[in-house]
N, C-alpha and C positions, 0 to 999 in steps of 0.2 A: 959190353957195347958202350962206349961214349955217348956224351950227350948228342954231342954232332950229329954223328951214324945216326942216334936213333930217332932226331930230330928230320932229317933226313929223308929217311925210310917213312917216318910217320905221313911226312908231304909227299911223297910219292905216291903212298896208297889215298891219300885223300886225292890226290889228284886223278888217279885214277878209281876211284870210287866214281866221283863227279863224272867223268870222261862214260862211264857205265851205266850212270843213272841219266845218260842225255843230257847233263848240263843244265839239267832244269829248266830244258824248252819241252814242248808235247810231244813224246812218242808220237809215229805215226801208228802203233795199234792203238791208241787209242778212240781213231775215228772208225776203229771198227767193230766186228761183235766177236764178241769170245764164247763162246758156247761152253755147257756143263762139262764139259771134258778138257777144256784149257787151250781148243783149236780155237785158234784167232784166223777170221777168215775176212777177207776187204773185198767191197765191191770196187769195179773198175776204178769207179770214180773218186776213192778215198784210199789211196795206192800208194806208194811210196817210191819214187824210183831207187834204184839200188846203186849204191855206188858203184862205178867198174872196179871192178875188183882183178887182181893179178896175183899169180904165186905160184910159187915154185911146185911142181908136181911130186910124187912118192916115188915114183919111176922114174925120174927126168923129165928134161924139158920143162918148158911154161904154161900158165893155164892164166888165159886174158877172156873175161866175162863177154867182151866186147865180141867174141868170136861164135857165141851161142845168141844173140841178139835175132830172135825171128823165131825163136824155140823156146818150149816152155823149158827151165832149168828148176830142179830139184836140186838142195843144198843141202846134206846131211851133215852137222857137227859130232865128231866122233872121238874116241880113243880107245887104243888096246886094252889100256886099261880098265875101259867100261864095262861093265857086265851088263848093264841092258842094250849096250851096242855092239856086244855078240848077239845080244836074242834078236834085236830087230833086224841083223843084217842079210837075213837070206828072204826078209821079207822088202826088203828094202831091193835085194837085185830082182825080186819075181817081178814088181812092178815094174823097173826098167825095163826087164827084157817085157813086158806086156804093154808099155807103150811108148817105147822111142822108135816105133813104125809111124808113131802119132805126130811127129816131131816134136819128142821130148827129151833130154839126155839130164844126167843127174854127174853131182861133181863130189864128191865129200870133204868135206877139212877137218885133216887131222890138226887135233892140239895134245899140248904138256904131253906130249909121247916122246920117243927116242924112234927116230927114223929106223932102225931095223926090228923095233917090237911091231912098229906100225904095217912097213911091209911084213911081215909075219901075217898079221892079222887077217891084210887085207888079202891076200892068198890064198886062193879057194873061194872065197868067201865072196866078193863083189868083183863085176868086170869094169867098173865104172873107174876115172882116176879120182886121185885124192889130191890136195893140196897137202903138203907139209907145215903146217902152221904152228910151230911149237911155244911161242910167246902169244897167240890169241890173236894177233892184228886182223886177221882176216875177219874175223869176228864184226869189229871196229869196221871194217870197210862198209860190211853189209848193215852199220847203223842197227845191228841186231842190241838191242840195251838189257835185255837179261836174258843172256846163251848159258842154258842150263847143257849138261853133255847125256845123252844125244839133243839132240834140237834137229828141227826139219824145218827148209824153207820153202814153198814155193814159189818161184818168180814165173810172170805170165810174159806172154810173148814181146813185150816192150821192154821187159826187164823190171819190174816192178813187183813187188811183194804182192803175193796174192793169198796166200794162208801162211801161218807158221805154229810147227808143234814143238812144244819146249819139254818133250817126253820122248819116252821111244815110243814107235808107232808099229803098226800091222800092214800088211797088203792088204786086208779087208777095209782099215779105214783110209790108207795112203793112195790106192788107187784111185777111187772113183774122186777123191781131192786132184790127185793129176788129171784125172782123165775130164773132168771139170773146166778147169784151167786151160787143156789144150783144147777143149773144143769154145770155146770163147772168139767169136770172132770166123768161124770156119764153116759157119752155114747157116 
């Protein structure tokens, strides 16, 4: 490798280093509370909006954030490659299907996959769509600054971050987190 090249390369990962770490403005988790288990949870009022986010779907078509705005959105970062994102994945559709009567629906993004591992994966497995996100940007969108894989988002009905787990997760602890979230505001 040349100096150049590796000169290069060096500044790009420093730049996106930086671009990862926030830029060294404050994380919005930090105005909220993290519990022993690593679930970052925000009251309404220290929320974050989420950028709109857009992207290409695993099946076709487009997936525009703006179109779930009124609905609680579940964000799961995933890949084929993950082994705890096969263990969490049938826990992850049991909650859908137990509460997008709530009006809730959940999106996943896939990264660093190969689009037909990924459909692979998700077959059988989840009825929700995926984004295809194989360089991470989607990541970036949602201003997520350390997306470990899996990672779970919850956005509440504004569109705004309302929990995130940077682990795989359970139906036992991911439900009653959504079902939280959708009832916020509903009575």
């Amino acid at each position: 490798m040349t100096v150049r090249r590796l000169a290069a390369v060096l500044g790009a990962a420093a730049v996106a280093a930086g671009v990862l770490a926030g830029c060294g403005g404050e994380s919005w988790e930090k105005k909220c509370t993290t519990n022993a288990q690593g679930v970052v949870q925000c009251l309404p009022d220290q929320r974050a909006q989420a950028r709109d986010v857009t992207g290409e779907l695993l099946g076709g078509g487009t997936y525009d954030a703006a179109q779930d705005r009124g609905k609680v959105v579940v964000v799961n970062f995933w890949g084929s490659w993950c082994s705890p994102c096969r263990a969490e994945a049938a826990d992850l559709q049991k909650t859908y299907d137990a509460t997008k009567a709530k009006g809730v629906t959940f999106v996943g993004v896939n990264s660093r996959d190969d689009r037909d591992a990924a459909k692979a994966f998700e077959r059988g497995r989840v009825t929700y769509p995926s984004i295809y996100d194989p360089d991470g940007k989607v990541a970036l969108k949602f201003d997520v600054t350390q997306v470990s894989t899996p990672s779970t988002l919850i956005l509440d009905r504004q569109g705004r971050i309302a929990v995130a787990l940077r682990r795989a997760t359970t139906v036992g602890e991911l439900q009653p987190l959504v079902e939280r979230v959708a009832a916020e505001g509903t009575g």
